[in-house]
Structures are given as structure tokens and as C-alpha cells.
TORPA-4810 file (N, C-alpha, C, O; in nm, 3 decimals):
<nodes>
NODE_1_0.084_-0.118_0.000_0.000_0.000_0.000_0.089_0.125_0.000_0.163_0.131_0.098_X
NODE_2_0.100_0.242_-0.101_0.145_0.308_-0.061_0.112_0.465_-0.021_0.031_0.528_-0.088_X
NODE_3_0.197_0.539_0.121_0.141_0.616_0.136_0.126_0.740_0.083_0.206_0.785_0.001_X
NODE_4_0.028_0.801_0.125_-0.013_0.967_0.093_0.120_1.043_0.085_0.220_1.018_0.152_X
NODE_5_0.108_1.126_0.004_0.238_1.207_-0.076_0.105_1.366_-0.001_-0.018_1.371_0.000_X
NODE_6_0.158_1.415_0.024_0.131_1.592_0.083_0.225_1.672_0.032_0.334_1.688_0.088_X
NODE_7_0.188_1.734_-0.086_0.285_1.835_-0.165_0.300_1.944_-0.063_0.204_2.004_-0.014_X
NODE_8_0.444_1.970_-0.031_0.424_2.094_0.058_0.390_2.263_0.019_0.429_2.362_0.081_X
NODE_9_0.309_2.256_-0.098_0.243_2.367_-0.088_0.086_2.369_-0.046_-0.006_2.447_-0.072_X
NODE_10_0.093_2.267_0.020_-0.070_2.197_0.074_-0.076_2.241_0.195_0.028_2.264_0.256_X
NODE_11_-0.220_2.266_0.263_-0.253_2.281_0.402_-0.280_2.157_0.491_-0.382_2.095_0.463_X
NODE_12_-0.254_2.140_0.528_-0.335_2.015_0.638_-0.350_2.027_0.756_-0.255_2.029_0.835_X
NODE_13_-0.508_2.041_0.801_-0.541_2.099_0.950_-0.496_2.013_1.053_-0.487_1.891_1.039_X
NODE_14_-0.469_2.076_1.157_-0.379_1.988_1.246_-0.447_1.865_1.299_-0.385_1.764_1.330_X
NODE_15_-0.589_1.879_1.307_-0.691_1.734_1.311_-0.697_1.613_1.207_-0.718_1.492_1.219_X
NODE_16_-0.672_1.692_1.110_-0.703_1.607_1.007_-0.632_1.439_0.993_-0.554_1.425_1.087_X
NODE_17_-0.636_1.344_0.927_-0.624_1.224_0.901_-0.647_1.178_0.785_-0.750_1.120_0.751_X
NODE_18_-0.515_1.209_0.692_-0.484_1.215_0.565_-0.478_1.067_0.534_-0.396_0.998_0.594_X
NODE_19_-0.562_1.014_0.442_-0.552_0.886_0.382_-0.526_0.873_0.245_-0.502_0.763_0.194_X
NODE_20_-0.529_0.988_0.178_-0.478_0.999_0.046_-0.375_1.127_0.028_-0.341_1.210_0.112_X
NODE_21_-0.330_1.111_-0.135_-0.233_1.176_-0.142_-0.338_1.321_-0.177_-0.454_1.316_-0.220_X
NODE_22_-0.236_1.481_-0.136_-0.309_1.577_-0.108_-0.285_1.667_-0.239_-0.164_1.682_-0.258_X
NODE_23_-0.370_1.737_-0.344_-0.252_1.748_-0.431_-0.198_1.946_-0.382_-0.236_2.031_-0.301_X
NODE_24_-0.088_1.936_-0.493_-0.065_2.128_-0.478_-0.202_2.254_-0.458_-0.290_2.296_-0.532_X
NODE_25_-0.163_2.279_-0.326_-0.260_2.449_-0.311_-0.370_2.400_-0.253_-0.462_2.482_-0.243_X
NODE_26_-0.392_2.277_-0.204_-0.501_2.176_-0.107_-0.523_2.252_-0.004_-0.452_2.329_0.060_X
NODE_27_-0.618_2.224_0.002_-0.651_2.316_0.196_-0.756_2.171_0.216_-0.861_2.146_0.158_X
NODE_28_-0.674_2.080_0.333_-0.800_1.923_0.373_-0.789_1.949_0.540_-0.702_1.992_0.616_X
NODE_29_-0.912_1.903_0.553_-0.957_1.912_0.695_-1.038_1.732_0.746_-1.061_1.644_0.664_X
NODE_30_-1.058_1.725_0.846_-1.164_1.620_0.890_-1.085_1.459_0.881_-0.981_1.434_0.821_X
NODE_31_-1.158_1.378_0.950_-1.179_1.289_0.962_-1.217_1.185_0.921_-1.268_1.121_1.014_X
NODE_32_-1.221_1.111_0.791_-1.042_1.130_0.752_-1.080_1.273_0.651_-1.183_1.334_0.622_X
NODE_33_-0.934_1.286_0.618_-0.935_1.443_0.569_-1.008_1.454_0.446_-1.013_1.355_0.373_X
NODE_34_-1.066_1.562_0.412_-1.121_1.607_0.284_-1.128_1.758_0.217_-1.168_1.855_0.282_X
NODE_35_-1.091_1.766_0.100_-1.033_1.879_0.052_-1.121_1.987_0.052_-1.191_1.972_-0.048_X
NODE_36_-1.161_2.112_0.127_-1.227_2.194_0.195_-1.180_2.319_0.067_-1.266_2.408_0.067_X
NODE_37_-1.093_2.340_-0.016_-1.046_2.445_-0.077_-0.908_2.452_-0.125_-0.822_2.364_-0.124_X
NODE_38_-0.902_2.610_-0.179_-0.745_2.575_-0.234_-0.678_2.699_-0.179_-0.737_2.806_-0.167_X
NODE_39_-0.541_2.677_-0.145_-0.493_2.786_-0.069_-0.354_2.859_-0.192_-0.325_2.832_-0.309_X
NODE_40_-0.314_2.931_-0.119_-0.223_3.033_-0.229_-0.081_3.016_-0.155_-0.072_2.933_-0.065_X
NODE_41_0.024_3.092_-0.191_0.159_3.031_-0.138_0.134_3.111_-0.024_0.210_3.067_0.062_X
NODE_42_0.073_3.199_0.020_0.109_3.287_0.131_-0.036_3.218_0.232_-0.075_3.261_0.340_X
NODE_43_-0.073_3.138_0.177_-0.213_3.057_0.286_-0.339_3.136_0.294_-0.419_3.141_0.387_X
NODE_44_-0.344_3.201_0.174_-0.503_3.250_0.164_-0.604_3.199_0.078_-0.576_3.163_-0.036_X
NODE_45_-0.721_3.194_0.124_-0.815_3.134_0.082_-0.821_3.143_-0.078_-0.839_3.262_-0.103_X
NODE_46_-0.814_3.062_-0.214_-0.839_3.121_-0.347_-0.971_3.092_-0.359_-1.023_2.997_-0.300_X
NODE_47_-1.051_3.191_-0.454_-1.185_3.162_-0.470_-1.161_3.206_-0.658_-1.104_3.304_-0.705_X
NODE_48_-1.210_3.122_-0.711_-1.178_3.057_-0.881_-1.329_3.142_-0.902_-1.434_3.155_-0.840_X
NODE_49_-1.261_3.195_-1.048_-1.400_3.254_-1.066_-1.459_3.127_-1.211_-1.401_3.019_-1.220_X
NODE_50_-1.560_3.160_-1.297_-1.607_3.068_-1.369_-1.514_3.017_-1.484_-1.529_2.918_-1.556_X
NODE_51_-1.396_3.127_-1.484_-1.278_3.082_-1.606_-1.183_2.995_-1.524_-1.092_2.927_-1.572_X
NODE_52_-1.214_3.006_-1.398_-1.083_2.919_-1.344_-0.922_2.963_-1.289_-0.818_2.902_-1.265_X
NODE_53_-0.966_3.093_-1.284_-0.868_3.195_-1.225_-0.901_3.235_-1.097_-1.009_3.228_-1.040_X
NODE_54_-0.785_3.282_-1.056_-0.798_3.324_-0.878_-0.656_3.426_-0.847_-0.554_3.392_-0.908_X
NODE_55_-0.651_3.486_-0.802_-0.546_3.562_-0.735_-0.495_3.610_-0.611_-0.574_3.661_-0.531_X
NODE_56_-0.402_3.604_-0.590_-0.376_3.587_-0.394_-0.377_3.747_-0.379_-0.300_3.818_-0.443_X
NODE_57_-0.445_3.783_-0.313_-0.472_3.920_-0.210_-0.370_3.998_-0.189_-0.367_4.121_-0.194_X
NODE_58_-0.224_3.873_-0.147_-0.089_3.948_-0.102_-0.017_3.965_-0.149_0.049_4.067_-0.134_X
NODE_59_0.014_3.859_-0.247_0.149_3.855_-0.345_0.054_3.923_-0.469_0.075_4.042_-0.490_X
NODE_60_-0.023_3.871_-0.531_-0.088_3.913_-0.667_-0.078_3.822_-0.746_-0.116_3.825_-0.863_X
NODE_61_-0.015_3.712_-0.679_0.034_3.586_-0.800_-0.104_3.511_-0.836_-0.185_3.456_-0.762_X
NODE_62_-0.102_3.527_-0.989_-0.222_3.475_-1.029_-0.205_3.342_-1.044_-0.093_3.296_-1.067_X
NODE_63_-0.345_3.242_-1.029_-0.372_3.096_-1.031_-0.459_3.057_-1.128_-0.560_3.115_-1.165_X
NODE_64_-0.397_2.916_-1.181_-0.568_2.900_-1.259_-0.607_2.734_-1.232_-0.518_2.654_-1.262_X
NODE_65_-0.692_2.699_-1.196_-0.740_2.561_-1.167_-0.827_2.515_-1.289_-0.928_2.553_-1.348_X
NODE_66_-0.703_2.378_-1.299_-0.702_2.307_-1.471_-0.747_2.191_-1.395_-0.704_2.170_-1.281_X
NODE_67_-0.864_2.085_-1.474_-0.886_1.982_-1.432_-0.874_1.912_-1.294_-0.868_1.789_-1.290_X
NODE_68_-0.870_1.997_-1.168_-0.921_2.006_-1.058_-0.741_1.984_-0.980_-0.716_1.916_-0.881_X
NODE_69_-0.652_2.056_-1.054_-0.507_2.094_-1.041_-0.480_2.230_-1.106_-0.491_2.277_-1.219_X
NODE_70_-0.417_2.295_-0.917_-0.434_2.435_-0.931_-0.257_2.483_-1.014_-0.169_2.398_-1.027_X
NODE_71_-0.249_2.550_-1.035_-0.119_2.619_-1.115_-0.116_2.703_-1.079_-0.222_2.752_-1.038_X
NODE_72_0.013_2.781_-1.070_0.075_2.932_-1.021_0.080_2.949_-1.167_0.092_2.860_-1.251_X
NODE_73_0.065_3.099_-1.191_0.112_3.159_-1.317_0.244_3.225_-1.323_0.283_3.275_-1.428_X
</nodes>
């Protein structure tokens, strides 16, 4: 069996109980864990608009979520 891979640009709440692998910009929570959102390099919430773009608040670094894998631009 092998285990869960947690890309370290991933969140994982300190409760959580990761049984799978987490992918890049993940935000997972719960029991066992489940992917709640996607976070930015500086750990803010991204919210994707209908094209699939998002942009972090702090840096400005734009994102775009391709086939449910987020990308830095």
C-alpha cells in the first residue's frame, strides 16, 4: 500500500487524518481528511472565478485551476 504524498504547498489541519495523497494548493480538513479548498503560497483562501482563475490578495500571484489541479502563473 502506498502512502499519501502531501505536496508541501498543501494545508493540512492539524486534526485532520490524511488517507490519500493531497494534491498542490489543497486546503483538507476532517476525519479522515477532505479537501475543503485551495490555498495560495502565502495561505489565503483562493476563490476561482467561472474561467478558473484566482489571485492571492498578497502577493498578486495569479492561479488557474485546470482539471481540478491548481497552477501558479
Amino acid at each position: 500500500m502506498n502512502k499519501p504524498f502531501i505536496h508541501p504547498t498543501s494545508v493540512v489541519d492539524d486534526s485532520a487524518v490524511v488517507t490519500k495523497s493531497v494534491p498542490d494548493y489543497a486546503l483538507v480538513a476532517g476525519n479522515p481528511s477532505r479537501q475543503i479548498g485551495w490555498i495560495s503560497h502565502n495561505s489565503h483562501r483562493l476563490e476561482f472565478d467561472s474561467e478558473g482563475k484566482a489571485q492571492c490578495p498578497e502577493s498578486g500571484i495569479r492561479y488557474r485551476l485546470i482539471n481540478n489541479q491548481v497552477y501558479a502563473e
